[in-house]
N, C-alpha and C positions, 0 to 999 in steps of 0.2 A: 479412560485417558482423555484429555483435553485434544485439540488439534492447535496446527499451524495450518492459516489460509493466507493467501495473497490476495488481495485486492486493488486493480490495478488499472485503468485505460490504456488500450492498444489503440494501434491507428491499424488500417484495413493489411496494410504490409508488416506487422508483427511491429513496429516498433513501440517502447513506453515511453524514449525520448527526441528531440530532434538530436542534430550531430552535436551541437553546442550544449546538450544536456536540457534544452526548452523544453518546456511543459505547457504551453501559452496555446496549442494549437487546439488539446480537447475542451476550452471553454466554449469556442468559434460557434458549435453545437447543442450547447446548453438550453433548454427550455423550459416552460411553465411543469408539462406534462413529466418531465425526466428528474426536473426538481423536487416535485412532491413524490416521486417515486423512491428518491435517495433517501430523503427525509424519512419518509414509512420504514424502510427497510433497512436503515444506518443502524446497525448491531454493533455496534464498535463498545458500545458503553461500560461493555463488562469482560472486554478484551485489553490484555496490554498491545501497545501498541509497537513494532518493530520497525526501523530503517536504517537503511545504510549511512554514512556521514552528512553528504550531500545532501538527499532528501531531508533528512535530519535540521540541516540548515533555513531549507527552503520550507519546511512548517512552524520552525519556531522563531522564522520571520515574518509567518503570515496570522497562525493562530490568536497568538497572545493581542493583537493591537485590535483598536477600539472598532477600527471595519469592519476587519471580521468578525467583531463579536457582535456587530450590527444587522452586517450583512446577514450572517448564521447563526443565530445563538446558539441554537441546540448543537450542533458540529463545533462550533466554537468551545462551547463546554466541554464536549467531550475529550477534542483534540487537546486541550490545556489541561485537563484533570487525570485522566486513562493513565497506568501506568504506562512507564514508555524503554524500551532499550535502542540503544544508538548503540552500531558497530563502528566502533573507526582506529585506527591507528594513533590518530594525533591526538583528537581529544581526552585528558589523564584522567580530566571527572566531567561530571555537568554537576551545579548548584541549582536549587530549589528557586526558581524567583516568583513573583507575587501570582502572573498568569500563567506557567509556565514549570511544571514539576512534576516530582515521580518520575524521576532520570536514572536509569542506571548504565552506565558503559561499558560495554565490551570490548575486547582489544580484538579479538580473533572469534570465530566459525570454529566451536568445539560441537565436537559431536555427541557425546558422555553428556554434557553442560545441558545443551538444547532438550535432549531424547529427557533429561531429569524436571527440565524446566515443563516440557510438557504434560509431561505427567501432574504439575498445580496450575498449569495458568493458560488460557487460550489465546495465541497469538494471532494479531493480524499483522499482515507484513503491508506499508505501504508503498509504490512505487520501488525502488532500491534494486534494480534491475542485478546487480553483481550478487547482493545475497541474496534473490529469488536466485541466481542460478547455480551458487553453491551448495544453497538448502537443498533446492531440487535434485540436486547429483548427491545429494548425501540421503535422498528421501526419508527429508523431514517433513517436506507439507504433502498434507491432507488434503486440500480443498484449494482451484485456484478459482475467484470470480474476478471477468476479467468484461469491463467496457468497450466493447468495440466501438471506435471513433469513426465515421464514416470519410476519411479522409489518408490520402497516401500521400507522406511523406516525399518517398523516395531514399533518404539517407536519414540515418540516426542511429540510435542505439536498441538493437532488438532484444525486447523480453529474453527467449531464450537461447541467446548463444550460447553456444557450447554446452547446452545442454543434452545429458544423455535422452536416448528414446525412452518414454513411460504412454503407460495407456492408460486415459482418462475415461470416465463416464460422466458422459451431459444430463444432467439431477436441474438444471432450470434453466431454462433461453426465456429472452421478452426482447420482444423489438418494439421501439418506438417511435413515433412521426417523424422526428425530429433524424432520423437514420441509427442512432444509435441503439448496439445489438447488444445486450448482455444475455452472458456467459456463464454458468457456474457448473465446473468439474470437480469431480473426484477421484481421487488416487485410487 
């Protein structure tokens, strides 16, 4: 069987976003050493890709344009290529565009759907803090790797609210100069 992981940056109080849903604050951190670390280790290539609406929004307004594919190519690639599913209510389809496809939509968090889907395909969840915390209560993910950001919020939006208790096991930590603590558990 495939798995579902989540891959995620937390800030030092559990949150993945500020209250306004920002995401601006785990750049502030970023460095030469944690950059080339992401790079080695960005497995996404032969994962489809999963998020919530939102998130959904906020990659397929950063991926596809000419920055990011400057800035990143290789992530740029992949994030624009990788199969991808969006959860949302509103959106009825997503269309193919030139950087930017391999869409399929979801209306609803079926359980029967996911538990079949993993059985062909390996998912990674990114940010999308409301379906981590569905999957999670329905356990569906395998695997969370999670960025620790060296920096407290105070308000936002915490990874797991209302998440049921589960016990993980710590299979890799790396800390780096830069303060930033990664994470990777398993179910």
């Amino acid at each position: 069987m495939k798995k579902i992981s989540v891959f995620n940056h937390v800030t030092i109080d559990g949150l993945f976003a500020g209250p306004n849903g920002e995401i601006d604050w785990f750049q502030a951190v970023h460095d030469d050493e944690w950059n080339r670390y992401a790079q080695e280790h960005a497995d996404l290539s032969h994962n489809t890709l999963m998020f919530g609406h939102t998130t959904y929004r906020m990659m397929k307004g950063w991926w596809p344009t000419p920055v990011a594919r400057q800035m990143d190519p290789h992530m740029a690639e992949v994030m624009n290529n990788s199969p991808k599913i969006v959860f949302s209510r509103r959106l009825k389809s997503a269309k193919d565009e030139p950087h930017w496809k391999n869409i399929r939509v979801f209306h609803h968090i079926d359980l029967d759907e996911l538990q079949a889907l993993k059985r062909k395909e390996s998912i990674t969840v990114l940010g999308s803090g409301t379906i981590v915390q569905q999957m999670a209560n329905l356990g569906l993910i395998d695997e969370y790797l999670l960025v620790v950001v060296p920096i407290i919020l105070g308000k936002g939006k915490p990874l797991f609210k209302g998440v049921d208790k589960a016990n993980l096991r710590l299979v890799e930590e790396k800390a780096f100069g830069n303060g930033i603590v990664l994470l990777r558990y398993q179910a």
